[in-house]
BAMIDO-24649 format. One record per residue: residue in one letter; y, z, x of N, C-alpha, C in turn. Coordinates in steps of 0.2 Angstrom, whole numbers, plus 5000, padded with zeros to 4 digits. Each point is the difference from the previous one (the first is absolute). Layout:
<recs>
AYZXYZXYZX ...
</recs>
This chain:
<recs>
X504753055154499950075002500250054995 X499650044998500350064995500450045002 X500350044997500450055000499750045004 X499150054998499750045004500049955007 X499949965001499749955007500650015004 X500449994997500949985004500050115003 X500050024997500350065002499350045004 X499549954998499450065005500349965006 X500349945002500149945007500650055002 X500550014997500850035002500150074999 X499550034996500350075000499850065005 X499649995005500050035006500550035002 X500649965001500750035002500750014994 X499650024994500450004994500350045004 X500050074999500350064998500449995008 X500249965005500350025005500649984998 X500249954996500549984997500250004995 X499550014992500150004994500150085000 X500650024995500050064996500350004996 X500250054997500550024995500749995002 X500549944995500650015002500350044996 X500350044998500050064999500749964995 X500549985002500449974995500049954995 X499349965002499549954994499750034998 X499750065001499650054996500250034995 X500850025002500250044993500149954993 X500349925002500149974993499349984998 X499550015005499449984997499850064995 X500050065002499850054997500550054993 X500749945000500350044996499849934995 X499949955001499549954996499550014995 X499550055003499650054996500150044994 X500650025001500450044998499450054998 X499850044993499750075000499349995000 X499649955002499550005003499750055000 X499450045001499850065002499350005003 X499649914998499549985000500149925003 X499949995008500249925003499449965001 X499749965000499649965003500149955004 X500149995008500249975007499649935001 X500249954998499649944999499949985009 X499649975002500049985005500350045006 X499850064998500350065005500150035008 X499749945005499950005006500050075001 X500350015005500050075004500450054996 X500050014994500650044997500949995000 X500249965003500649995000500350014993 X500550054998500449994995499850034994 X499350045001499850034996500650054997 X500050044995500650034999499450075002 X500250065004499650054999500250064995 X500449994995500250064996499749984991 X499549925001499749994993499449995003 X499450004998499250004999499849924999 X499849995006500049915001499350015000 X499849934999499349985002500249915005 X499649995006500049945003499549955000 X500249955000499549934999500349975006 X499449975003500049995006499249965003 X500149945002499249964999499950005006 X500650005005499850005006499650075005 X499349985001499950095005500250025004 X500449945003500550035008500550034997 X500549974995500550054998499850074996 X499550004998499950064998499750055002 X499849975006499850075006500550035005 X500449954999500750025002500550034998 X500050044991500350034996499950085005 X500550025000500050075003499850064996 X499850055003499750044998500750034993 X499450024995500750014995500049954994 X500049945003500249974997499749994993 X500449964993499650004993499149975001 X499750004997499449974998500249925000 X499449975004499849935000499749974996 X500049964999499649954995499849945005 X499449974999500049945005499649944994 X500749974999500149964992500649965001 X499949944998500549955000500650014994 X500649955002500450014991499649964996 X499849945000499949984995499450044993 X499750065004499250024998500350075000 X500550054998500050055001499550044997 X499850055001499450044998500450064996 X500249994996500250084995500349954994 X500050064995500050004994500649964998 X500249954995500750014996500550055000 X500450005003500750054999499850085004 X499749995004499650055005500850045006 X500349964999500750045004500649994996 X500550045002500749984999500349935004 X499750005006500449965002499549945005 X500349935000499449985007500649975006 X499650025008500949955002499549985004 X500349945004499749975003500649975007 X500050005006500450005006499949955004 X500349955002499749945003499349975000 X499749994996499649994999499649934997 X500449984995499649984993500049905004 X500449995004499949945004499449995003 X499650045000499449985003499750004995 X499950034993499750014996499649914997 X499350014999500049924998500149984996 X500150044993500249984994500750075000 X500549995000500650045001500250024990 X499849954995500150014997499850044995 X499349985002499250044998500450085003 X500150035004500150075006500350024993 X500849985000500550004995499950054993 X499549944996499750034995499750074997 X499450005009499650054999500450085000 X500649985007500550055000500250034992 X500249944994500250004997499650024996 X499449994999499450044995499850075004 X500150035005499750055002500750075000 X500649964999500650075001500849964995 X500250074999500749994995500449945003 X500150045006500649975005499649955005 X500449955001499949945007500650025006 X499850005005500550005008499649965003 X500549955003499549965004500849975005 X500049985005500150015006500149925005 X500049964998499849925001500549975001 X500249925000500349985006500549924991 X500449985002500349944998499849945003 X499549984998499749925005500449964999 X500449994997500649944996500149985008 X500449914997500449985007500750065002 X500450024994500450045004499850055001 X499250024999499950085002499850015006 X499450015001499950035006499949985005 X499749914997500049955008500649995003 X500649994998500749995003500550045002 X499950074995500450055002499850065008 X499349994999499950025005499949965008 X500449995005499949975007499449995003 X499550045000499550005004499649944995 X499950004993499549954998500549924998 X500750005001500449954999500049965007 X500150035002500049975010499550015004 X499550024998499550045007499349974996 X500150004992499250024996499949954996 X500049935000500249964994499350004995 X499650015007499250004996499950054993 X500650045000499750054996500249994993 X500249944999500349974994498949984997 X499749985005499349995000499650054995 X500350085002499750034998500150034991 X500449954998500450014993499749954997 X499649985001499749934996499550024996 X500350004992499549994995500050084999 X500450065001500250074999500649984996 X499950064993500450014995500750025004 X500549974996500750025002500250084997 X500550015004500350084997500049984992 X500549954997499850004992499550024997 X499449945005499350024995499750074998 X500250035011499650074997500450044995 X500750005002500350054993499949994994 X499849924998499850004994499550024996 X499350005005499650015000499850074996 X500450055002500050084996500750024999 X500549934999500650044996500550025006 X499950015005500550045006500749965001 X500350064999500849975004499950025006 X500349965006500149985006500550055002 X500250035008500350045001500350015009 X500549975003499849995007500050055005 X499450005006500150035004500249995006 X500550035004500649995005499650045006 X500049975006499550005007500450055003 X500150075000500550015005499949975007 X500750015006499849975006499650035004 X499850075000499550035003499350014996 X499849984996499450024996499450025003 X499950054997499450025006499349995000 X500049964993499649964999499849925004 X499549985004500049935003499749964997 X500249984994499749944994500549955003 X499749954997500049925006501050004998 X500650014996500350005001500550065002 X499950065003500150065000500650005005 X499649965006500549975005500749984999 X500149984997500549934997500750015004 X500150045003500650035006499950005005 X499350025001499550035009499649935002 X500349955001499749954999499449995008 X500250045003499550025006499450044999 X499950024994499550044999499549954998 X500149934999499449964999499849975006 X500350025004499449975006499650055003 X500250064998499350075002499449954994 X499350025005499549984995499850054995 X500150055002499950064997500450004990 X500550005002500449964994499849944997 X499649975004499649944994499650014997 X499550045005499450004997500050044992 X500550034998500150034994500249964993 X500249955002500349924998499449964997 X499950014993499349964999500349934998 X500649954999500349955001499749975007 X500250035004499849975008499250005001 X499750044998499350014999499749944997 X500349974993499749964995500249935005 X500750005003500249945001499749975008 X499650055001499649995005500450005008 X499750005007500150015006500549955002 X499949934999500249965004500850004996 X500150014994500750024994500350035005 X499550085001500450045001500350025008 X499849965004500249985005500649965002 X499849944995500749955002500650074997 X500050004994500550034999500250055005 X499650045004500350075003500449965006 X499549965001500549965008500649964996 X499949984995500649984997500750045000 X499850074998500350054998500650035006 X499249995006500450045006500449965004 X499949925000500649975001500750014996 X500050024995500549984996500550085001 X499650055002500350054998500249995010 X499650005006500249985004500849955002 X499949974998500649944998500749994997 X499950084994500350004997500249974995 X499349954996500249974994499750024993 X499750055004499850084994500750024998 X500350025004500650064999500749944994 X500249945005500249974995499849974995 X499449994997499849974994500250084995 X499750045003500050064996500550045001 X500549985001500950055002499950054993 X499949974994500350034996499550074998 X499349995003499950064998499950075005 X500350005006500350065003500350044996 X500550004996500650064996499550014994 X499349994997499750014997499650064998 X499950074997499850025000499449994997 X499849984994499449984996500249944998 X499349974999500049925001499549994993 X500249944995499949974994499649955002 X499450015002499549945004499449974993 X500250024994499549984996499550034998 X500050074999499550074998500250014997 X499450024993500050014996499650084996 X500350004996499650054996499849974993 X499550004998499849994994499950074995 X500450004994499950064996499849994996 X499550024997499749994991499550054998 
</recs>
């Protein structure tokens, strides 16, 4: 399934969930640094758009793009690998949960990096200590999702790919953002559907995945071997779940 195909199937109910977290937003944006000119790769419904620089958005899917609110930057309906502008056409390119879906992640990378000065990009630590195991929900609940890592470039690759130094991002506990680890406190928020359906992880991993899991889930937290597995991150304010920023 493509990127446009996945988000015309799940993005119905993006924006009930997906927004702006407003304290991920700022190191993204202070990332950019003097920017004045952004290019929004994969730009779904606007989230995270900085509104005080002159962006332009890319976005292949039609559902998420009819879903950009009034206001919002201009659209493009173009994939990363194939941008459509000129060499060095902006100061900046970012790109925000995204590039995992991309089919060539590397190819996306490039093009960011032949169309704009600066790279932001937003993406995850696939490593064994990164995201599979530090985050709960895909260490205990999601094994499958190791499935979806196969034959996808590592954080290494992509940094090296255009030069970027790596830079973490911390989940705070209420994020008002619902991206598939946002939860990582509210561990009852994933048995609302409504919260999944925003979750393009559970979408890829299909019905019968995302099922065992939820019933899995709701025994656990019922039972109380939710609370004890996870004692230690109640006193947590923000959480080091394997998020990354890429800079270059």
């Amino acid at each position: 399934m493509s990127n446009a195909q996945l988000y015309d199937t799940i993005g119905a109910t993006y924006t009930v969930t997906r927004r702006t977290e407003p304290r991920i937003a700022a190191q993204v944006w202070a990332a950019l640094g003097d920017a004045r000119t952004v290019v929004n790769v994969g730009a779904g419904t606007g989230s995270y758009e900085p509104t005080d620089r002159d962006v332009t958005a890319v976005e292949p899917s039609a559902l998420m793009r009819a879903q950009r609110p009034p206001g919002a930057a201009r659209c493009v309906a173009a994939a990363a690998e194939s941008l459509p502008f000129e060499d060095q056409s902006f100061d900046a390119a970012m790109a925000f949960a995204t590039i995992h879906h991309w089919r060539d992640p590397i190819a996306g990378l490039r093009e960011m990096r032949r169309v704009a000065r600066r790279v932001v990009v937003f993406t995850h630590d696939t490593s064994e200590a990164g995201w599979l195991h530090r985050f709960w929900f895909t260490r205990d609940y999601l094994p499958e999702a190791a499935d979806l890592l196969v034959g996808r470039p590592s954080l290494d690759e992509l940094a090296g790919a255009i030069g970027a130094r790596t830079e973490p991002v911390l989940i705070p506990w209420d994020c008002a953002d619902g991206f598939f680890e946002a939860y990582w406190r509210r561990p009852e928020a994933y048995l609302d559907e409504n919260v999944r359906r925003g979750v393009s992880v559970l979408a890829r991993l299909g019905p019968d995945v995302e099922q065992r899991a939820v019933r899995n889930l709701r025994e656990d937290l019922a039972s109380g071997r939710w609370a004890e597995r996870n004692r230690d991150l109640v006193d947590l304010d923000a959480a080091e779940l394997g998020l990354r920023l890429l800079i270059a």
